[in-house]
C-alpha beads as a LAMMPS data file, in Angstrom:
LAMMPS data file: protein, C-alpha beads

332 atoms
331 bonds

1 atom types
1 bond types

-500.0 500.0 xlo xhi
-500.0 500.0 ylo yhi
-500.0 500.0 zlo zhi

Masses

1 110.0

Atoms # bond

1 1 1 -324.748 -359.614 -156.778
2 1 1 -325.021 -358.121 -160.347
3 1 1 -321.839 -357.875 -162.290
4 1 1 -319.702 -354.235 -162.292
5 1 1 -321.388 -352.415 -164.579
6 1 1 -324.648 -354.536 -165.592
7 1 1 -327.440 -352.009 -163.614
8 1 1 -328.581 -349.134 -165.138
9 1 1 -330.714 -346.243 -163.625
10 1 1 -334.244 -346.406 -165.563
11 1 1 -333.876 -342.815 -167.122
12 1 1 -330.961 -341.566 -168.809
13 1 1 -330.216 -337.823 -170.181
14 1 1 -329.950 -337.479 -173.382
15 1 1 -329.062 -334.481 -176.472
16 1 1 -328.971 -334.810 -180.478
17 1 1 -326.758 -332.861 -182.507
18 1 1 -328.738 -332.223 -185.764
19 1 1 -328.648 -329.079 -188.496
20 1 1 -325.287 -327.744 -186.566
21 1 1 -326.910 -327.038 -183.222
22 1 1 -327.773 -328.933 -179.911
23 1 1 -331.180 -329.736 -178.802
24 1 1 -332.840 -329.035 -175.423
25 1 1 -331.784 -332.120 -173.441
26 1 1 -333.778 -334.420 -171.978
27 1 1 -334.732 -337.322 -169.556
28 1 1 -335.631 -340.235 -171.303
29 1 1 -335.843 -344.177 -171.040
30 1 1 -332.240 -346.048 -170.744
31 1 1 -333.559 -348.162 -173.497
32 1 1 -335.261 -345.768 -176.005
33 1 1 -332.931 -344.632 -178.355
34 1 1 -333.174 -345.665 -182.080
35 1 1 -330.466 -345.624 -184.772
36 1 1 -330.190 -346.144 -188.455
37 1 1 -328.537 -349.277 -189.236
38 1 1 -326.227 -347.028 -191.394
39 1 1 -325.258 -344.510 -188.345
40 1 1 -321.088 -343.805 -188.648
41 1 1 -321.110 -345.307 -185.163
42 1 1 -321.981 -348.315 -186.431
43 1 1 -319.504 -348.521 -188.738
44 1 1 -316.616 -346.102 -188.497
45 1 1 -316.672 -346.638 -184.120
46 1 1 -317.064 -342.820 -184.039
47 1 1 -317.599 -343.181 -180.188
48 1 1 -316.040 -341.818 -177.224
49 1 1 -317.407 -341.824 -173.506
50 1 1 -316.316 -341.059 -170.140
51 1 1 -316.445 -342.981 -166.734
52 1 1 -316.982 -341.137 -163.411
53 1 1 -318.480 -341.427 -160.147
54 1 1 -320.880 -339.948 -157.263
55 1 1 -320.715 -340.975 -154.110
56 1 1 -322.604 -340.904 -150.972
57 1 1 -321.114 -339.510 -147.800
58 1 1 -322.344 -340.067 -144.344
59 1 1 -324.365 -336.971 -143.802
60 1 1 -326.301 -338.037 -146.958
61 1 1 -324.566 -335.562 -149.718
62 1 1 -323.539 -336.548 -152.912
63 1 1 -320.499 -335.427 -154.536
64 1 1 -319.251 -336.224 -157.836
65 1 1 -315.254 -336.693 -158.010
66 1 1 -313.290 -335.178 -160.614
67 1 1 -315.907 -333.713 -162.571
68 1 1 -313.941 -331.295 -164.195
69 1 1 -311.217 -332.937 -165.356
70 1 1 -313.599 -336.122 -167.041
71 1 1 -315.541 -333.513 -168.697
72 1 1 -312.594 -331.546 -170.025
73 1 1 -311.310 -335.465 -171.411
74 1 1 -315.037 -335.921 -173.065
75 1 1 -314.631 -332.729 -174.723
76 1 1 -310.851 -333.460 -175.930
77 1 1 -311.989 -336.607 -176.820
78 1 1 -314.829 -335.550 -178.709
79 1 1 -313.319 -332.889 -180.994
80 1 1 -310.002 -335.439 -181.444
81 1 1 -312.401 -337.544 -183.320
82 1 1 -314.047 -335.386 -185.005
83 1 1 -317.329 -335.417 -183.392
84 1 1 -319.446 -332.322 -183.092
85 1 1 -318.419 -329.930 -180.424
86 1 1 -319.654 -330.476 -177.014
87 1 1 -321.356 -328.172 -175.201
88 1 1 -319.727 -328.649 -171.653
89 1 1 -322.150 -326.557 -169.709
90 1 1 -325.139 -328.980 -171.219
91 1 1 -323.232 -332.090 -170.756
92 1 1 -322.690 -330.937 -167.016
93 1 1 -326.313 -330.035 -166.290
94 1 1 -327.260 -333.639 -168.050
95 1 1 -325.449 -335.473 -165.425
96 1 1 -326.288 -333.035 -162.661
97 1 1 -329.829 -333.949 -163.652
98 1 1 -329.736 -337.814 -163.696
99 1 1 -327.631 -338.026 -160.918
100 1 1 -329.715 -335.781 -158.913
101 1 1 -333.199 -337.563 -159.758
102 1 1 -331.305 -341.020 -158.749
103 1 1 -329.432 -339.298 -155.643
104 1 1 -331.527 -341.590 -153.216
105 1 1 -330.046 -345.127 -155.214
106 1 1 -326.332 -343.977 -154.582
107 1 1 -325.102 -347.142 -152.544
108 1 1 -323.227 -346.169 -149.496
109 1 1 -319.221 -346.985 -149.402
110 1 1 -317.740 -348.923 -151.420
111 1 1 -320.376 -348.572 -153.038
112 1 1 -320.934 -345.303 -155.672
113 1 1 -322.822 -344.837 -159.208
114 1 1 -321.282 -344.828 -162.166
115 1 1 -321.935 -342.320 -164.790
116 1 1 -320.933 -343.128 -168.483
117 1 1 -321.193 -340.046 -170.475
118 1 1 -321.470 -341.322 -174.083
119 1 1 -320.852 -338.803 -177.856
120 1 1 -321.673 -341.164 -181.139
121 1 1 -321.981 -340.364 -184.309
122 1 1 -325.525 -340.884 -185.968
123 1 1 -325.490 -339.647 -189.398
124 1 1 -326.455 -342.829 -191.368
125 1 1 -323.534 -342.420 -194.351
126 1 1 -321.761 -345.703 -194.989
127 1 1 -320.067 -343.936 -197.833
128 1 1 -317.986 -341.688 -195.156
129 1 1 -315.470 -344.028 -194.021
130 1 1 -312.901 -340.551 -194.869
131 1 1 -315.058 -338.054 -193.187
132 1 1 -316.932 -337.166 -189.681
133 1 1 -320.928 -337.681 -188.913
134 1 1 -322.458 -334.296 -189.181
135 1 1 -325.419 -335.623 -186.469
136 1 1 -324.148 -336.921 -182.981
137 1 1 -326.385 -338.326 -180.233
138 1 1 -324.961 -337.533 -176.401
139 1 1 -326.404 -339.396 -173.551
140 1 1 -325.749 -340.057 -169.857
141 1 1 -325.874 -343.397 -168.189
142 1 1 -325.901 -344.282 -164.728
143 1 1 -325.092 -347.504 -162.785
144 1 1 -325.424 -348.675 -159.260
145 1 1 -322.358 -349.939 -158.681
146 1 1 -320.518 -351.979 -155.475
147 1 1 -316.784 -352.824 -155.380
148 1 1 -314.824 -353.673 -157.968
149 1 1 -313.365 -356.506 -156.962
150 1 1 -315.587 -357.162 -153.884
151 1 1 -314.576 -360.619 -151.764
152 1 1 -310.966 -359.694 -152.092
153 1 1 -308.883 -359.934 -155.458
154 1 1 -305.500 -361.444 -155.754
155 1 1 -302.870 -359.184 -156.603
156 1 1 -302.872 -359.217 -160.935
157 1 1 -300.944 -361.245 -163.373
158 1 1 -300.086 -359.103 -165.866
159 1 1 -298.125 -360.419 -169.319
160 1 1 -295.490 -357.606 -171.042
161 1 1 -296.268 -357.053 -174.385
162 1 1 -293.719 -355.679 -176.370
163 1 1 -294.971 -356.622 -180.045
164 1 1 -298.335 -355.533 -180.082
165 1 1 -299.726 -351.795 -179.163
166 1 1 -303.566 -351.373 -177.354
167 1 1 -304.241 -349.005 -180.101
168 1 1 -302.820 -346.720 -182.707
169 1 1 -300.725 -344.075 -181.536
170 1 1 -302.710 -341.118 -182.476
171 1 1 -305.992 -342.479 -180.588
172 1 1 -304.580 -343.502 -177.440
173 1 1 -305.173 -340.453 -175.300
174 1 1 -309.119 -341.051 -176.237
175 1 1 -311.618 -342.402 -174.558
176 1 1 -312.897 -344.139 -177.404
177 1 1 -314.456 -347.809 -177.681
178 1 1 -312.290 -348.489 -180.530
179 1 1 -309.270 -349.104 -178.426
180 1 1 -310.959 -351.370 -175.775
181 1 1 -311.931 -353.516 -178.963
182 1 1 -308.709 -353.211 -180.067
183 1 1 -307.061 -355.188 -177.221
184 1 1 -309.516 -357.620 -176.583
185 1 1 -308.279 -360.086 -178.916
186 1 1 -304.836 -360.162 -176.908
187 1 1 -305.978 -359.720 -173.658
188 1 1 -308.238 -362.846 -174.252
189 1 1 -305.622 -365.153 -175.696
190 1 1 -303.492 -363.984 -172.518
191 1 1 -305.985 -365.148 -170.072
192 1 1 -305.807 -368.365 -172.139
193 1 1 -302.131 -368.748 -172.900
194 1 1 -300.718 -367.972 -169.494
195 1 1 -303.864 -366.933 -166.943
196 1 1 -302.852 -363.413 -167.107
197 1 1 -305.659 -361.148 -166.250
198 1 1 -304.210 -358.007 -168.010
199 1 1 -301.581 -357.259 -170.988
200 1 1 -298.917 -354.401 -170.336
201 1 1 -298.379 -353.325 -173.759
202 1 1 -294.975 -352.167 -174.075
203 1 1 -294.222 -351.756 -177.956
204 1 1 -290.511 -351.849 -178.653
205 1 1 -289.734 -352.306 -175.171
206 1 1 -291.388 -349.050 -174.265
207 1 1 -294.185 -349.738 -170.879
208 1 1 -297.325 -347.992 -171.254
209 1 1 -300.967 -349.150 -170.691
210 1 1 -302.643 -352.096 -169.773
211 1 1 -306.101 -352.772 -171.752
212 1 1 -307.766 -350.390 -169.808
213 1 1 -305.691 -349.115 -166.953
214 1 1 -302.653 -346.662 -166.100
215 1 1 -299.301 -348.954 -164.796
216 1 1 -297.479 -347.221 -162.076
217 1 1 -294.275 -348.638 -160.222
218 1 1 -293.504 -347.984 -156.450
219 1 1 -289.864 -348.003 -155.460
220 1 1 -289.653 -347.498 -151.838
221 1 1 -290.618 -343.711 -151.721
222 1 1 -290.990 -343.313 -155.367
223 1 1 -293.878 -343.632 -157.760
224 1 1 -292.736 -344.308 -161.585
225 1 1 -295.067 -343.796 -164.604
226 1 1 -294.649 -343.141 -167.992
227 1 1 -294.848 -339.671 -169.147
228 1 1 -297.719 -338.227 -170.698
229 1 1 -297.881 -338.284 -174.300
230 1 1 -300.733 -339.208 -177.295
231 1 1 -300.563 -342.658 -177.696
232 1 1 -302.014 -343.242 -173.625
233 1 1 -304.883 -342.523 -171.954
234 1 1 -304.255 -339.850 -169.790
235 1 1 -305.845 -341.456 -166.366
236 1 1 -307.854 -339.083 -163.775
237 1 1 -307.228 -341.812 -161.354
238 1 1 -303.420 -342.248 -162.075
239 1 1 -303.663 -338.395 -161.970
240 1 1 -305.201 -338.194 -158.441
241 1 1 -303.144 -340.975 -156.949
242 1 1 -299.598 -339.040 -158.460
243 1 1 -301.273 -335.864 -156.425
244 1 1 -301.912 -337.601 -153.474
245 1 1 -298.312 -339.812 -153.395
246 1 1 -296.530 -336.133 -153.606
247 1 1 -298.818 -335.171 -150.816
248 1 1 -297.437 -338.439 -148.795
249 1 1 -294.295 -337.043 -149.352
250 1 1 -292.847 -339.137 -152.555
251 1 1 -291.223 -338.247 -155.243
252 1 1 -293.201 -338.687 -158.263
253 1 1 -291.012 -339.696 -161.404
254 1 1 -292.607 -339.392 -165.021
255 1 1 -290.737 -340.766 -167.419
256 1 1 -289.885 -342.992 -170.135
257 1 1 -289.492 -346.760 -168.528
258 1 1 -288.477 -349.872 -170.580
259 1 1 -289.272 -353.667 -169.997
260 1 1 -285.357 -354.247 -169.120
261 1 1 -285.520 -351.523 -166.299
262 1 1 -288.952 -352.427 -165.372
263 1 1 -288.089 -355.876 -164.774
264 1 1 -284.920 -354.800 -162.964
265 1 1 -286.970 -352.864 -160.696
266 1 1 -289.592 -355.047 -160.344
267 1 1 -287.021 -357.799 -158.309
268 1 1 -286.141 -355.735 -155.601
269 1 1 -287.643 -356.442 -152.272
270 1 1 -290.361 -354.235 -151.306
271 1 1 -290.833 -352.767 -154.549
272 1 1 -294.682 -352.310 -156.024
273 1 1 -296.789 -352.066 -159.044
274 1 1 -300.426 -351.426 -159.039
275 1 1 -303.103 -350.415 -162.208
276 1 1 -305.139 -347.310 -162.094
277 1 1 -308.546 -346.500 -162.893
278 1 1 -312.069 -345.521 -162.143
279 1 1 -313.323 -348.657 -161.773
280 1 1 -310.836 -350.359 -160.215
281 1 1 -309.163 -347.408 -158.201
282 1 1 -306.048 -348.875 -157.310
283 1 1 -305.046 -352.743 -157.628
284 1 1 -301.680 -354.506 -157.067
285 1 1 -300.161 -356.475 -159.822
286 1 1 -297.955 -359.625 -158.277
287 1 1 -296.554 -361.420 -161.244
288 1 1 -295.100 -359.947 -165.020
289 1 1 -294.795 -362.627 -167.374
290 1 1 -292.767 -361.605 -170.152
291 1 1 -290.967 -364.442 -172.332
292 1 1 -292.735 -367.017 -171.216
293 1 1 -291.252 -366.460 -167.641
294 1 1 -292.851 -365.180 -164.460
295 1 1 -291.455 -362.347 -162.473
296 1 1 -292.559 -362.010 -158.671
297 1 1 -293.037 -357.958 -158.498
298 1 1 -291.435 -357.422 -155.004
299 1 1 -293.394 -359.737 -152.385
300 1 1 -295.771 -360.868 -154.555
301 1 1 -298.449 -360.192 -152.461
302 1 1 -300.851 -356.836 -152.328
303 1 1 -298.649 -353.861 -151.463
304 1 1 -298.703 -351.772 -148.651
305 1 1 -298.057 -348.455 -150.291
306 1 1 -300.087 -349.279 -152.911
307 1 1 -303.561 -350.030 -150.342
308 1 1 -302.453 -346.706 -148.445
309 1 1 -302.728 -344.681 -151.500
310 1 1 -306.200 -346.471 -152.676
311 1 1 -307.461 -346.132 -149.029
312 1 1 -306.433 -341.857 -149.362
313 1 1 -307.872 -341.603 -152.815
314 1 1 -310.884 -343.544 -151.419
315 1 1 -311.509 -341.417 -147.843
316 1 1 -311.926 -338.269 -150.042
317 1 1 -314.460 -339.981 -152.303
318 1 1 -316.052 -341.133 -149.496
319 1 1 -315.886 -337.634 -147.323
320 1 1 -313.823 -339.311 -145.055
321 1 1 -311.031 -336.938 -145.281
322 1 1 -310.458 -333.503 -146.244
323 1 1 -310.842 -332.410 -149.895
324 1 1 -308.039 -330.347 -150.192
325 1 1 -307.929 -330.250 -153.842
326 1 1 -311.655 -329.277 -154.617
327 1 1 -312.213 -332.337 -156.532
328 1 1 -315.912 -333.114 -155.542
329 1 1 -318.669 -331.163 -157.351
330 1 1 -321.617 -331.494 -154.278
331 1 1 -324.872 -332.509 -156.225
332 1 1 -327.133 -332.087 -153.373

Bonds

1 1 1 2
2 1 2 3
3 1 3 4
4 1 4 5
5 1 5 6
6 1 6 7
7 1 7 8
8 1 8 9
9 1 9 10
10 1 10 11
11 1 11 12
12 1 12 13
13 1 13 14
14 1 14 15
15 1 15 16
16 1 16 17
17 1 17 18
18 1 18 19
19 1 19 20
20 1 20 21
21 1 21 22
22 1 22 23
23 1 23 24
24 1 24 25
25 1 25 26
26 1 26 27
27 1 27 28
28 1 28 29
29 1 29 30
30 1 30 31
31 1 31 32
32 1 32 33
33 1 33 34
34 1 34 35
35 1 35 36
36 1 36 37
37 1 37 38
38 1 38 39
39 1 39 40
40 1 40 41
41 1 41 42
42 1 42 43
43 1 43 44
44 1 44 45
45 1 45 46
46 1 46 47
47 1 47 48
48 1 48 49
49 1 49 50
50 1 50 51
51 1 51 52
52 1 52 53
53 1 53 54
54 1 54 55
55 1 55 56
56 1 56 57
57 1 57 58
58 1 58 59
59 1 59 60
60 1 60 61
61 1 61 62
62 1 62 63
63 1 63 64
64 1 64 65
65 1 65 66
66 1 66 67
67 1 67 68
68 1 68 69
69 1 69 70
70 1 70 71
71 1 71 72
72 1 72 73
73 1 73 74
74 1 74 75
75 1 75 76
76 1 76 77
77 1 77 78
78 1 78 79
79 1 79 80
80 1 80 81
81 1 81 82
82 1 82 83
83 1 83 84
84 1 84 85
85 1 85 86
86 1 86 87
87 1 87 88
88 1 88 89
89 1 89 90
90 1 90 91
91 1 91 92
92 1 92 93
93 1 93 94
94 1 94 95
95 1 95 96
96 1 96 97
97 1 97 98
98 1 98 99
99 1 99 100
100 1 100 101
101 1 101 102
102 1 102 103
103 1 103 104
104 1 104 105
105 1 105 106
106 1 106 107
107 1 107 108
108 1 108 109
109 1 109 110
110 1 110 111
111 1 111 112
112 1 112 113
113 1 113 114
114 1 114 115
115 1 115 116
116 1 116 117
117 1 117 118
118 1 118 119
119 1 119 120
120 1 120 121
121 1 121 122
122 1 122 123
123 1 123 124
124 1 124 125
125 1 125 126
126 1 126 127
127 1 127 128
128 1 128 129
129 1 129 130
130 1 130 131
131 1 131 132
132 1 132 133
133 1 133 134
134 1 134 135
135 1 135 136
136 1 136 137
137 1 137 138
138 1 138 139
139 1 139 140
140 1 140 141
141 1 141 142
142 1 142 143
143 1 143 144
144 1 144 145
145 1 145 146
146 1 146 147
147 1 147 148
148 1 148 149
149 1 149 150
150 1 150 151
151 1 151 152
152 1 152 153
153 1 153 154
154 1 154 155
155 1 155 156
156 1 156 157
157 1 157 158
158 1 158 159
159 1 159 160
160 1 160 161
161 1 161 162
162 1 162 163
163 1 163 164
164 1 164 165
165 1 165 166
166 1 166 167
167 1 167 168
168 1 168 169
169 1 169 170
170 1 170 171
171 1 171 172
172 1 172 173
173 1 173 174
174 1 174 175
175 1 175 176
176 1 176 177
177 1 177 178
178 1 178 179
179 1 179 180
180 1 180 181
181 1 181 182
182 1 182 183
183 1 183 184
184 1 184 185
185 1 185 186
186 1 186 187
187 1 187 188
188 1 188 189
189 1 189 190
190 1 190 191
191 1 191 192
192 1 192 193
193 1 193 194
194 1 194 195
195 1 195 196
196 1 196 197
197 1 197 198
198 1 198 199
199 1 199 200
200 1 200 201
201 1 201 202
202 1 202 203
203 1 203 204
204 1 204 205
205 1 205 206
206 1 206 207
207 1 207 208
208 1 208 209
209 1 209 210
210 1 210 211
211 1 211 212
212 1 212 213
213 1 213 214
214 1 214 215
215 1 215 216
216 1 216 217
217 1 217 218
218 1 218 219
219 1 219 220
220 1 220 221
221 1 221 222
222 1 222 223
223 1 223 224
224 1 224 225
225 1 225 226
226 1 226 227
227 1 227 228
228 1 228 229
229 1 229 230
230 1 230 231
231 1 231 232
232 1 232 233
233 1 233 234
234 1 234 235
235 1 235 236
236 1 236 237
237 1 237 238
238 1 238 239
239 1 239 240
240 1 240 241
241 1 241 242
242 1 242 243
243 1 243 244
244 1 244 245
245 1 245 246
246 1 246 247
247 1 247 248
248 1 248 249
249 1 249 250
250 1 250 251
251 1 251 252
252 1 252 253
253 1 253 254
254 1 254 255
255 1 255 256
256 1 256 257
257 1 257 258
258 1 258 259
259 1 259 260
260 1 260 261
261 1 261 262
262 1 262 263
263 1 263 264
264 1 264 265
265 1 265 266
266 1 266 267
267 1 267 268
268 1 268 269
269 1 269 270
270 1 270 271
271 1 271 272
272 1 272 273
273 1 273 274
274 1 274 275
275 1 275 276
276 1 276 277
277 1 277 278
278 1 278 279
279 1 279 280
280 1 280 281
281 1 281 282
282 1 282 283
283 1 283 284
284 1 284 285
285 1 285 286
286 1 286 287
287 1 287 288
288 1 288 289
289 1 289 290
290 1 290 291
291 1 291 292
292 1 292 293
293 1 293 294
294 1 294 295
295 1 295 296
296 1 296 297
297 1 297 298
298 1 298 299
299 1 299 300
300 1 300 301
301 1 301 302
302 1 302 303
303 1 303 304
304 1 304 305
305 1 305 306
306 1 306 307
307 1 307 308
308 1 308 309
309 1 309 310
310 1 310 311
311 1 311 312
312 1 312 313
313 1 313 314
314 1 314 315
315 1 315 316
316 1 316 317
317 1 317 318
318 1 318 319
319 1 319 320
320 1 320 321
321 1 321 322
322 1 322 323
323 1 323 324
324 1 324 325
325 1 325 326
326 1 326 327
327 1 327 328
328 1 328 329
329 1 329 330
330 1 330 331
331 1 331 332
């Protein structure tokens, strides 16, 4: 099977953002765009996206989850950037449309398609390394897409970084390819170093973000995170799964959590940690390594807590329980 993320949809929607308005959007080929070799994207990473999903339910609907709340993240993202203004209503009729003409390729559970919402700056300027591109491109993306870690996945190893940060403060609640770049250099000598298959970046001793996931901890009937703030990405995932853990009945605990206390926590019996995000839902982390020692995170093993709150999160995607929060968007 095709790697997460490697299919794409023929057609894509796509918008330009030329002489201060937005054109008519369209449906075009996936692989038609053209840029200048001097677009700001190119240089300056003056990119932001989104990641979201449809999925299929038995009776053959399609609902898209979250919609609102990814949209309302492009748009922050956008204008924190300095990107032209998004028109939300357009972007939301774009991936109406492409999801709609592609509704009979939605794989049924686990299965879903992905939809990458993607702003970049065009204006070919290599002199405005100080300033925004006046011209943006917007397009919509969509990929077939099975499980994330389909076959089964061993809980995580996951090293605690408390030198380095995934990105500069100010960026880190954006969605912005920048910051994924920005951690790949660690994350790779990681996987090298010590076989971990994620960095917990935790500058000064302070836990936030893996390179592309939320960290929550799960003490018995408690869920820890760290509060929100601007130098994380604010997760819809680690968003939904707080919402449904206080549904469960569990107190929900944002705050500020430190390597010491994590560490502390992390060695009691039962105790859980998982990573968040669209992709990956909901995945157990086993091991911390953190001065060149390993740390078992309660049994080691996938948690039980932490597969019950995956498999709730999952049955509303998959219209397999109620959708009490109104966070599908039908599409047909």
């Amino acid at each position: 099977m095709a790697a997460f993320g490697t299919v794409f949809m023929p057609k894509m929607a796509l918008a330009t953002f030329e002489n201060n308005q937005w054109s008519t959007s369209e449906i075009v080929d996936s692989d038609s765009i053209q840029l200048h070799p001097g677009a700001h994207v190119l240089h300056y990473s003056s990119t932001c996206f989104e990641g979201l999903k449809a999925f299929k339910h038995a009776d053959g609907s399609v609902h898209i989850f979250r919609f609102d709340q990814n949209l309302n993240r492009f748009d922050q993202s956008s204008r924190l950037l300095s990107l032209p203004d998004i028109d939300q209503s357009q972007v939301s009729q774009m991936i109406l449309d492409i999801v709609s003409q592609y509704s009979n390729d939605i794989p049924e559970p686990p299965g879903s398609m992905y939809i990458r919402p993607t702003h970049i700056g065009t204006e070919a300027a290599i002199g405005k390394a100080a300033a925004p591109s006046i011209n943006s491109m917007l397009y919509v993306l969509i990929s077939p897409v099975g499980d994330y870690f389909a076959g089964g996945a061993k809980p995580l190893r996951v090293l605690l970084d408390e030198t380095g940060m995934r990105c500069a403060p100010h960026m880190g609640m954006i969605k912005s390819g920048g910051n994924y770049a920005s951690a790949l250099g660690p994350i790779i000598a990681a996987k090298n170093d010590v076989q971990a298959d994620q960095i917990l970046f935790c500058p000064n001793g302070d836990v936030q973000e893996t390179g592309a996931a939320n960290f929550l901890l799960i003490d018995g009937n408690e869920i820890i995170t760290k509060a929100l703030d601007s130098s994380f990405l604010h997760g819809v995932t680690r968003s939904s799964i707080l919402t449904l853990a206080a549904d469960l009945g569990m107190k929900v605990t944002e705050t500020q959590l430190s390597v010491e206390e994590l560490l502390q926590l992390a060695a009691k019996p039962g105790v859980e940690a998982a990573l968040s995000g669209t992709a990956a839902v909901l995945t157990s982390v086993g091991t911390l390594i953190h001065n060149d020692k390993e740390h078992t995170v309660g049994s080691g093993e996938h948690g039980p807590i932490t597969q019950k709150l995956r498999q709730a999160l999952n049955d509303i995607q998959w219209g397999k329980a109620p959708d009490t929060h109104n966070w599908l968007t039908r599409v047909k």
